[in-house]
N, C-alpha and C positions, 0 to 999 in steps of 0.2 A: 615463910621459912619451913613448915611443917609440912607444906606443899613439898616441897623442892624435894625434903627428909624422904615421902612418902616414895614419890617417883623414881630418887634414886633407888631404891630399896625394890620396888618393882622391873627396875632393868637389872640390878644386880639376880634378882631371883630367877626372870625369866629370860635370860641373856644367852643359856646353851637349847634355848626352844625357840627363838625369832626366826629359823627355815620354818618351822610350821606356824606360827604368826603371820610370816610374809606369805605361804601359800592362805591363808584364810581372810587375807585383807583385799582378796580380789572381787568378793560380796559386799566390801565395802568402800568401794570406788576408790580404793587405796593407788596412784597415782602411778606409785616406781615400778618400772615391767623390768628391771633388774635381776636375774636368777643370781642364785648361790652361787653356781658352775662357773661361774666369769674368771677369765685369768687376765693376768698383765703382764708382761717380758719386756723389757728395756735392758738398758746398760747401765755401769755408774762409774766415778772417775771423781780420784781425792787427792788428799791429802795424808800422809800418813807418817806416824812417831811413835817412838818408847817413851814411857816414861819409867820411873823407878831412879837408880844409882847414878844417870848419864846424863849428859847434857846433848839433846837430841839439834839432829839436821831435820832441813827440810826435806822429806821424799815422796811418793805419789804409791796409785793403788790402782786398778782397771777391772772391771770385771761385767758379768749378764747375770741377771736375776727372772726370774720368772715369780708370781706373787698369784695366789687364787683366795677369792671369797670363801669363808664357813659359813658368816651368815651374816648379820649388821655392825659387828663386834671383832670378831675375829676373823683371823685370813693366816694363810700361811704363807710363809716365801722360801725358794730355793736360789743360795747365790753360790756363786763363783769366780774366783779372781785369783789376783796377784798382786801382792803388797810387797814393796822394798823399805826398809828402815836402815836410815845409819846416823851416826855424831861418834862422842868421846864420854870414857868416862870420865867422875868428876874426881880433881884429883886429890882432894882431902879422901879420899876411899883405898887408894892406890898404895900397894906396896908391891914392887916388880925386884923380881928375883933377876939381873941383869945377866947374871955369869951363866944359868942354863940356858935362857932363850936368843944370850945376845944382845939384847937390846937395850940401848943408852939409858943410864942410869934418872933420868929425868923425863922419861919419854911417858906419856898420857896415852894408854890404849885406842885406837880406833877400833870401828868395828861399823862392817856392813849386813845385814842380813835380811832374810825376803822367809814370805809364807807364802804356797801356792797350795790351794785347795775349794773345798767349799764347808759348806754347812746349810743344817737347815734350821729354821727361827717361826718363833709364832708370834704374830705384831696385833696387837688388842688397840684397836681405835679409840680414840677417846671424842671426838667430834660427836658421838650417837651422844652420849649427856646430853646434849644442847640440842633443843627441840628450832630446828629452820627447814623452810621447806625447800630450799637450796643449797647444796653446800660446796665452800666454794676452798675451805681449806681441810684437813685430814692429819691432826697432830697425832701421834700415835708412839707406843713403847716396845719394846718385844726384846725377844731372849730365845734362846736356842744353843747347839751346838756341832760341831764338824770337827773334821781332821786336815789336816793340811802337811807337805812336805817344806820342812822347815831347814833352812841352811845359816851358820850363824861364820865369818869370820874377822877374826883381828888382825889389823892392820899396822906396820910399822915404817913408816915411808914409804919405798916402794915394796916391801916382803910383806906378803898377805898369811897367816897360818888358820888354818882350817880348825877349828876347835876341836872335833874328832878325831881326823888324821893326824893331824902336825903337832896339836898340845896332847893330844895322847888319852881323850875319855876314855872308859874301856867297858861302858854301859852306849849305845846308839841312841838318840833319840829323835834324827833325823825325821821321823813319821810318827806325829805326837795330836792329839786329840784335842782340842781345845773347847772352850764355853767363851759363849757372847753377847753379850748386850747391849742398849742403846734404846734410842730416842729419833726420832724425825719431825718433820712438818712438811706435809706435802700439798701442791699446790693444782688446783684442775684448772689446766689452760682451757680446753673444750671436751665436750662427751669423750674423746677419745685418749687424748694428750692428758699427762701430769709430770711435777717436777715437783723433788723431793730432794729438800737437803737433811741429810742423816748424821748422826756422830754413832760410830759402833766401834765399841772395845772386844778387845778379845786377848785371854788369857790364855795361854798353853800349859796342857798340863805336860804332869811330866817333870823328868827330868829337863829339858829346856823349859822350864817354867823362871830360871833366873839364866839363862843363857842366850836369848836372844839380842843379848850384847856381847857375846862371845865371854864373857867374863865371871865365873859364880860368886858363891859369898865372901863376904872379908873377912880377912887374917891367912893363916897359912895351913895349908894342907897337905904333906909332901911338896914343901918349896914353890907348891903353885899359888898363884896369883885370885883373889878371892874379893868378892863385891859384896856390899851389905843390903841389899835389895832386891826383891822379885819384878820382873821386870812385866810390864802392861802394854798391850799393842793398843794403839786407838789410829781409826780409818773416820777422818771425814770427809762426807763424798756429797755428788750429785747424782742423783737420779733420775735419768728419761724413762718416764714410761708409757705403753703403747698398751689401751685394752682392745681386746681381741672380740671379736664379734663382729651381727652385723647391722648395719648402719640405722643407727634407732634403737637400738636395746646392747648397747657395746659396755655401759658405763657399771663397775663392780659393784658389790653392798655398801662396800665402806662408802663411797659415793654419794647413796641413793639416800630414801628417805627411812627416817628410821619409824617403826613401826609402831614403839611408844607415841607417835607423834598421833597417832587416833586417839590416845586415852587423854590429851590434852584438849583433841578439841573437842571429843564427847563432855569432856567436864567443861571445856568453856559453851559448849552449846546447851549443857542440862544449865548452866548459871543464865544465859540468855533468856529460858524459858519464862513465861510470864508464870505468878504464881495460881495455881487452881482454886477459881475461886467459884463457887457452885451454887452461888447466887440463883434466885428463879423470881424476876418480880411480879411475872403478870402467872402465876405460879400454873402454867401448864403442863409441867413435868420437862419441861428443857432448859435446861441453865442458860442463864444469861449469854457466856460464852458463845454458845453454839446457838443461839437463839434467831432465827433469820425475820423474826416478825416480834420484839421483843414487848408488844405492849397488846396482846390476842386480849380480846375481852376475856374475863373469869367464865370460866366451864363451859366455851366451846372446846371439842376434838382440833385435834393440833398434830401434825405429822410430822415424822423424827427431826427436822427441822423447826418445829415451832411455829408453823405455819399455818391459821385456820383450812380446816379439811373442805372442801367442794367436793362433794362424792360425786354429781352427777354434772359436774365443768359449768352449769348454765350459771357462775358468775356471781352466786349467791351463795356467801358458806351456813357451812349443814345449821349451824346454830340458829341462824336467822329463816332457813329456808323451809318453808311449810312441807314439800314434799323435798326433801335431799335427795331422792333415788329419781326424778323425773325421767318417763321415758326420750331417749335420744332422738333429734328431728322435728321437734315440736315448740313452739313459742312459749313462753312462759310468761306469765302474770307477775306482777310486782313481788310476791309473794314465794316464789319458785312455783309454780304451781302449772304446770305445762295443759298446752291447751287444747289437749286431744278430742276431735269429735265423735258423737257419741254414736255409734252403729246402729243401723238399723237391723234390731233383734224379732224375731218372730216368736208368739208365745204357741201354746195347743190349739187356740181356739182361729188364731190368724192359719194353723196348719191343718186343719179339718176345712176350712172356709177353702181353703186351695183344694183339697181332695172331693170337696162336695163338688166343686166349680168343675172338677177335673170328671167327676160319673156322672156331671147332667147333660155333659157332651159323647158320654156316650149312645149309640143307635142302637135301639131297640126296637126296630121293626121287626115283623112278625117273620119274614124271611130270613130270620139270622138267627142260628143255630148258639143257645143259650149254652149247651153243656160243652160249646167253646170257649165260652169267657175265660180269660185270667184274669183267677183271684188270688193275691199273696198266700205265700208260704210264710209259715213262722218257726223259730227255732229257739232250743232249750240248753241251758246248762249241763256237765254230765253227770249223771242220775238224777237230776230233776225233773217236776212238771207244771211246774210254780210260773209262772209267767215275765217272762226280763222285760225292764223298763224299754228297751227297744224295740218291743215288739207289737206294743198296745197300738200304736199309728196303723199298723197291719189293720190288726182286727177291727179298727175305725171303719177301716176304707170295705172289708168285707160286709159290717154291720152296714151301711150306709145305702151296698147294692142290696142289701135282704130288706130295709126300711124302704125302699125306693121301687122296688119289684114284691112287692108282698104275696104272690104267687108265688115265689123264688125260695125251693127247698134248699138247702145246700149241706153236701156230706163232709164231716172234716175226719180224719184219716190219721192215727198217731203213726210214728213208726222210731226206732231206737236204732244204736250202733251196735256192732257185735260185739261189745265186753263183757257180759253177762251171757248167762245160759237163755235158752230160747222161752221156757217159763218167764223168768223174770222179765224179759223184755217184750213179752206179750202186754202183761200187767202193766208193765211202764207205759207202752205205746198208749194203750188205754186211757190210763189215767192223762197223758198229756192231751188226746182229744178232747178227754172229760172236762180237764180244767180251761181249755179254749171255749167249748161249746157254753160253762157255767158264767164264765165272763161276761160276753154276749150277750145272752139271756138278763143276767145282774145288770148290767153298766149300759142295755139300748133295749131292755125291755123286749127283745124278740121271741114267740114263742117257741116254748121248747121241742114242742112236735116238729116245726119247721128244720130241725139239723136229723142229719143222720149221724150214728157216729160208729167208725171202721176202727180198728185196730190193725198194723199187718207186723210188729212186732221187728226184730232184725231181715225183715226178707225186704225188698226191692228198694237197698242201697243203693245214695243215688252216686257216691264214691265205695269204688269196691276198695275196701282193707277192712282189716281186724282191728286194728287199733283204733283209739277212739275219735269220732269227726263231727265237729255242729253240724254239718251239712246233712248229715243224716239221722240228725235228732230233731226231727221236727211232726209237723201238723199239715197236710195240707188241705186248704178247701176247693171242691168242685162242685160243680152244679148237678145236685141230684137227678138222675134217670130211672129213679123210680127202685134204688140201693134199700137193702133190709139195715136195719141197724143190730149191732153186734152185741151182742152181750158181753160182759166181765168174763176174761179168762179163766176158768179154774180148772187150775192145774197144781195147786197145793202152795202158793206163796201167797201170804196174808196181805202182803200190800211191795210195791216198788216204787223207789225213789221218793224224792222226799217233797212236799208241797202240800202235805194232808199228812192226817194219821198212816198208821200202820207200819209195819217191822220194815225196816232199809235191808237191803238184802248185800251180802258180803260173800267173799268166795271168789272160786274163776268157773270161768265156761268148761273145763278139763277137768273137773271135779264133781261133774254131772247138775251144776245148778242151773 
């Protein structure tokens, strides 16, 4: 019951906003393609009587209506007809003045009289309370009002007198205003077709308000003849009606589905719901619910499904798996343990064995020109003269031919890039022959008279540019022809680059260093 309490209360609230309901229920697969704009036009055809002071005949009523959607609830309709009414009054009411009108002292007024007009009515469906997802009837209430030209006459055998003209009103009220209401229940033959039988009253205001029995109120008035009742039209009819549109979307609001019908089934689908229960037994961080592996041994990794992890797919999860990250393409051992084979690595001493193999095939017959040999180049960091780990295999293969030719002087030759002044990179070159020549000597025991050593500082770049280049920071050795050796630069810098003591030298070449 509380239920029902609630519902009503949220369509009584939101009942002049169901146009913008129904535009927003189309995100929610809301079913009815129904617009607001739908109209209906048929015809209708009755029944029609007074009631009040008379004892009424039976007469009929004709007209077209036209009927358009507001939104699930309300609609409005425009009608138009022609109603006839006629009977007698009743004659305990009656007192007739015989001698002014004439008429036999026993005689019971007739009277016939017709309203032709329209009006227009606003009809509030009631079908939308009831939550179906088809609707196959459409009871509904409504009220409004119109004007209509109203004719009322009394009859006396065959002499008919016009209540205006002949009895002599002397206010018109021929064209009189009326209010109307009623009730219906209307019936959908198909998408298109319905048929409505309605009861609608209607009041005149006005002075024919008790006249449309030709008769007013009872007792005497200036000798006229007077009724004690307001007299009430009532029309009941049938209704054909025809929706307009086109085929597959013709059918109006009242029709369709009403759009409270989502809040019924959100609350019978939240009551469907299981309850949350967030349980974890094999307690991996994933609740039971969602759990797709519900029984993962304790403290394996487990993925947002609950599922022990395999990082590396070989079929072993990471828990169990000695190495989890195995490299891809390789067989793996009971273990996870992939069964990569092991390269063949060369250490120093396998790479001197290759270099020594490689200078005892060289020729050294007396008719071959020594001061042609090529002997490696070496090269240096910038502003260093420190020796890189890449470079000592060089010096291997140099020491090797001077251990192997003990005759064999050989010059090594520093030289630097231009990003220093020509001081400092004399100094530099220097010191990087120096610290090749000291190596040698240290590390293959060669005697030290046996080198010469050259400096040529920034000059015979073997890439010409200014900026800085290893290519041109190096050492090279040739085969002495008999070369003086150089002495230390002095030209006023205490020491350049770094690989030994002395001041690092800072500045640009533009600035006279």
């Amino acid at each position: 019951m509380t239920r029902k309490i609630i519902l009503f209360v949220l369509l009584v609230v939101t009942s002049f906003g169901y146009e913008a309901i129904a535009q927003d229920t189309a995100t929610r697969d809301f079913k009815s393609k129904a617009k607001a704009d739908k109209w209906e036009v048929g015809l209708h055809l009755g029944h029609a009587l007074i009631t009040g002071d008379v004892d009424w005949k039976s007469n009929f009523g004709v007209g077209l209506f036209a009927r358009k959607s507001l939104d699930h609830i309300f609609s409005i309709r425009v009608d138009v007809g022609y109603t006839r009414f006629k009977g007698e009054e009743e004659e305990n009411t009656r007192e007739v003045d015989a001698a002014r009108y004439n008429f036999a002292s026993n005689w019971l007024p007739e009277y016939k009289s017709s309203l032709i007009g329209g009006d227009v009515t606003l009809l509030a469906s009631l079908n939308q309370f009831k939550f179906a997802k088809k609707r196959k009837m459409n009871p509904y209430l409504f009220a409004g009002a119109g004007a209509a030209s109203a004719k009322a006459t009394a009859i006396e055998g065959d002499r008919e007198f016009d209540v205006i003209e002949d009895i002599g009103y002397d206010d018109e009220w021929s064209f009189s205003p009326y209010i109307t209401g009623g009730a219906g229940l209307g019936f959908r033959l198909n998408d298109r077709i319905s048929l409505t039988i309605e009861h609608k009253m209607i009041r005149v205001l006005g002075r024919g308000n008790d006249l449309m029995d030709a008769v007013e109120w009872n007792g005497t008035v200036n000798d006229r003849v007077i009724t004690a009742s307001e007299d009430l039209a009532h029309y009941t009819n049938l209704r054909l009606g025809i929706a307009l549109g086109k085929k597959g979307n013709v059918e109006p609001l009242w029709w369709s589905d009403n759009p409270l019908d989502l809040i019924s089934e959100d609350i019978a689908e939240l009551k469907a719901r299981p309850i949350l229960d967030l349980s974890d037994d094999d307690e991996d961080g994933v609740i039971n619910m969602l759990d797709q592996e519900p029984d993962t041994e304790k403290g394996y990794a487990v993925d947002t499904r609950g599922v022990a992890l395999d990082s590396d797919g070989d079929g072993i999860v990471d828990g169990k798996d000695t190495e989890p990250y195995s490299p891809i393409g390789y067989e793996i051992d009971a273990k996870g343990v992939a069964q990569v084979p092991q390269p063949n690595i060369l250490n120093e001493a396998d790479v001197n064995k290759i270099v020594d193999a490689k200078i005892a095939l060289i020729d050294l017959s007396a008719g071959q020109a020594r001061a042609d040999w090529f002997l490696p180049m070496i090269h240096y960091d910038l502003d260093k003269y420190s020796i890189k780990n890449s470079e000592y295999g060089k010096l291997h293969q140099v020491a090797q031919v001077m251990k192997a030719h003990p005759e064999l002087n050989v010059v090594a030759t520093g030289y630097t890039d231009r990003l220093s002044g020509n001081c400092y990179n004399d100094v530099l070159s220097y010191n990087r022959a120096n610290s090749a020549i000291d190596y040698m000597v240290s590390k293959y025991g060669i005697d030290r008279s046996r080198f010469v050593l050259n400096w040529g500082g920034e000059n015979n770049t073997l890439i010409s540019t200014n900026s800085g280049n290893i290519m041109n920071r190096r050492v090279e050795f040739t085969v002495s022809e008999g070369q003086s050796e150089m002495g230390r630069p002095d030209c006023g810098v205490g020491n350049a680059g770094s690989g030994g003591s002395g001041t690092k030298y800072s500045g640009n070449k533009e600035a006279g260093y």
